[in-house]
N, C-alpha and C positions, 0 to 999 in steps of 0.2 A: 378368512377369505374376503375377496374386496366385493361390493354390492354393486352388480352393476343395471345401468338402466336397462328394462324388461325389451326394449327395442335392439339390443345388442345383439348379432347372429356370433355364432360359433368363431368367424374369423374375426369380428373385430374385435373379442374375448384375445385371440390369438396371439392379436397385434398390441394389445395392450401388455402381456406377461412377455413379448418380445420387445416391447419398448424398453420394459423395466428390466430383462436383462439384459439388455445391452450398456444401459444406461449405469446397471450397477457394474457390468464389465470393466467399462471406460474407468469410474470413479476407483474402481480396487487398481486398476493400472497405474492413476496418480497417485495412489494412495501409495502405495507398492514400495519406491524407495523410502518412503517415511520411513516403512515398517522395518526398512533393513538399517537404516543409521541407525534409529534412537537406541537398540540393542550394543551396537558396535561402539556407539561411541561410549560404553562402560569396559571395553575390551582393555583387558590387564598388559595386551601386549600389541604392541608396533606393529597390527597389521590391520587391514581393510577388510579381510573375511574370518567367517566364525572359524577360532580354532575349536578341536574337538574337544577341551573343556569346555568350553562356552555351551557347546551341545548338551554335554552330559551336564549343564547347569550345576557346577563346582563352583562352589565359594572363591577358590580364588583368582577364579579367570574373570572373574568383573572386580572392578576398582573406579575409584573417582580421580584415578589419578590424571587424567588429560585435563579434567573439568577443573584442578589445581594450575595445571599447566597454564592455563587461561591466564591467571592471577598470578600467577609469578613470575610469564613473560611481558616484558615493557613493550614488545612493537603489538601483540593482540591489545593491550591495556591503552595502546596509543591509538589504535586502529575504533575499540568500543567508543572513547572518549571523543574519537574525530566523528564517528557516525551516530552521536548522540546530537552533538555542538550542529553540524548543518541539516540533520533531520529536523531539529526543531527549529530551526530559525528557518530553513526552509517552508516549516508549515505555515510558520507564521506568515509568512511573507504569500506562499499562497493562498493560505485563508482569506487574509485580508483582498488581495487583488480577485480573488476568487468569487467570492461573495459580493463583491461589488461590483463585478462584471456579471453576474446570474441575476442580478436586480436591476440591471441595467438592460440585459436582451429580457428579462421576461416583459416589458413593456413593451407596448404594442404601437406605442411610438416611438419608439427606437428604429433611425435612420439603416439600411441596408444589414438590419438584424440577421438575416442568415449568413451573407458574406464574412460578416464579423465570426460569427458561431464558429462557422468552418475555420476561420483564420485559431481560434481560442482552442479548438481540440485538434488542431492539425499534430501536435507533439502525440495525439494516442496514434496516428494513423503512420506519423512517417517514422523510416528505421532510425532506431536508435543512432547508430552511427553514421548516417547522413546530419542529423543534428548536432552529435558530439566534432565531426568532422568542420563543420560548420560554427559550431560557437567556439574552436578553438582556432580558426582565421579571425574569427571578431574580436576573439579577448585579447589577441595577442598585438592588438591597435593598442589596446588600453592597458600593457601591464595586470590583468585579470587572470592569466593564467598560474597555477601554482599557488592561486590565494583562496584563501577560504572565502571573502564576500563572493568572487566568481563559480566557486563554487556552490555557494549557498541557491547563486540568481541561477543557475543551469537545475541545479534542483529544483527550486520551485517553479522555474516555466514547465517542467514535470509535473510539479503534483495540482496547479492551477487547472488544467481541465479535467480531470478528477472532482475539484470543490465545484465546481463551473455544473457539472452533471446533475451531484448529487443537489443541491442549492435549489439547481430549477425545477427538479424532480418535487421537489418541498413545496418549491413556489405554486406548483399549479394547482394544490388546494386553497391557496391562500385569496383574501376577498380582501381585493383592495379597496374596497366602499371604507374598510377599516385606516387604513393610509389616510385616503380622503378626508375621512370625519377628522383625526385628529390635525393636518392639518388647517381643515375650516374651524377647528376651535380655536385657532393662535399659537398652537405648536410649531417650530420651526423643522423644518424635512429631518434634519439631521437626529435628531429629540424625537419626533415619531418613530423613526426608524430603529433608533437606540430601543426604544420603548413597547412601541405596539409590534413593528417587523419584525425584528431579531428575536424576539422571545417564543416566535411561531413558529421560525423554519431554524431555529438552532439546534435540532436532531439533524437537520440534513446538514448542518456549517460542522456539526463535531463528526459524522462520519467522513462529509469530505477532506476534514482534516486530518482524520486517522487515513486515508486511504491516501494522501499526500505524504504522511511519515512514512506511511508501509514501503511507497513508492521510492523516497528519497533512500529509508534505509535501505533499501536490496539495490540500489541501482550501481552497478559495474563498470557501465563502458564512457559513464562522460567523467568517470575518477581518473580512468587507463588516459583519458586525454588532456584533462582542465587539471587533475590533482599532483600536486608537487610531493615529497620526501613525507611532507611534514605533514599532508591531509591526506594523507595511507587511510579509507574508511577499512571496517568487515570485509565487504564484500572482495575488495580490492587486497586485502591480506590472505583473504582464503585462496584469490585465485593467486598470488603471488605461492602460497602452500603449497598448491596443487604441481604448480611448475616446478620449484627450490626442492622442497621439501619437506615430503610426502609423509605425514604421520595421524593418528587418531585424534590430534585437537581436533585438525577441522570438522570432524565428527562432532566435537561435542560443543563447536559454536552452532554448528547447525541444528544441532537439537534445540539451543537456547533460543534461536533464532525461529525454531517452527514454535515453540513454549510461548511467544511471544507475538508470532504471528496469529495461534490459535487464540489468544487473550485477546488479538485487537477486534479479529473478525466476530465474537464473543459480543463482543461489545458495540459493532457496529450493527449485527441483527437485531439488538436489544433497542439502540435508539430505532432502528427500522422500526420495529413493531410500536413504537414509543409514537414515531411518527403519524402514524398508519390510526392509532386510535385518537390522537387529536384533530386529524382530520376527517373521521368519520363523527365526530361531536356538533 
């Protein structure tokens, strides 16, 4: 039983084991489809629901055979390969711009700092396809559609305010007297910052870089507009599945896909807490 303070009356008792059901309500709701792919997609046969082997848990109503499927068809193997290639160069490209605009607004001389802010995470606020609608009038001045650098730059102006969040979230324990000092020893900006900056808030530069690959890999709808034949990602093969041609791979990319998702988010709690105690030092 949870301990609570002696000043608590019988209802706010109430409203506490009501918050917490509710709260666990919500998360089983999201949770819910997980629960029903990752089973399916070992399904031995071409359908979407448990047949009634799968119930009675028989040996041979589960197989790996979709999870083969994966690896022996060329357009999923073209699809992994294309949403490896601009997730990563994606991050890249947001990291870096990312990180460099979070050091740039957490200064407190930095010229019309919130107007900027606002303009740097407008991509989390406005719909996705007002943006995709819109960089694909812009790419299409410059020959950018259908290519993977265009692709790449539509990803990362994605995962940029993402790095931009985490970055400054980092920043605000940080004690710039330490910037200062080294450069009043004869350090030059760029060599401080290599040196004494980055090695600070680099739990927040590697979460917001996983949370830019997370972004670029699952992103959909600026493939459906910027992406050619040739830069088919995941996302945009699955939903290509769901229309064409309806069978249990998709099942078993999305398992890979949450297999994958649980590893990053694994791993961005870990730098959190990483974070959390260097700044409490």
């Amino acid at each position: 039983m949870a301990a609570f303070p002696e000043y608590f009356t019988i209802w706010n008792k109430l409203g506490v084991y009501a918050l917490r059901g509710c709260a666990s309500a919500v998360l089983f709701f999201l949770i819910l489809p997980i629960l029903v792919i990752v089973p399916l997609s070992f399904n031995s046969q071409p359908y979407f629901t448990f047949t009634a082997e799968m119930l009675a848990f028989e040996a041979d109503a589960y197989s790996l055979r979709w999870y083969r499927t994966i690896v022996e068809n060329p357009n999923w193997l073209l699809a992994i390969q294309n949403s490896f290639i601009v997730g990563v160069f994606a991050t890249i490209v947001a990291t870096l711009l990312g990180t460099v605009a979070a050091v740039g607004l957490a200064s407190s001389e930095m010229p019309f700092r919130r107007t900027i802010t606002a303009l740097l995470l407008s991509p989390m606020i406005v719909p996705l396809i007002i943006i995709a609608a819109g960089m694909f009038f812009f790419y299409t001045r410059f020959g950018l559609v259908g290519t993977f650098p265009g692709l790449i730059i539509a990803h990362a102006a994605l995962g940029i305010p993402f790095v931009i969040v985490t970055v400054t979230a980092t920043l605000v324990g940080f004690d710039r007297s330490l910037y200062n000092a080294g450069i009043s020893l004869g350090t030059g900006p760029v060599r401080t910052f290599m040196r004494v900056v980055l090695p600070l808030i680099r739990p927040g530069v590697i979460s917001g870089a996983l949370f830019a690959f997370v972004t670029s890999f699952d992103e959909v709808v600026l493939v459906l507009f910027l992406a050619g034949p040739d830069q088919r990602t995941i996302p945009r093969q699955m939903f290509s599945g769901l229309r064409e041609q309806i069978n249990p791979t998709i099942l078993a990319v999305a398992t890979l896909l949450i297999v994958i998702s649980i590893c990053l988010l694994v791993t961005i709690e870990l730098l959190r807490r990483r974070s959390e105690r260097l700044r409490s030092r």
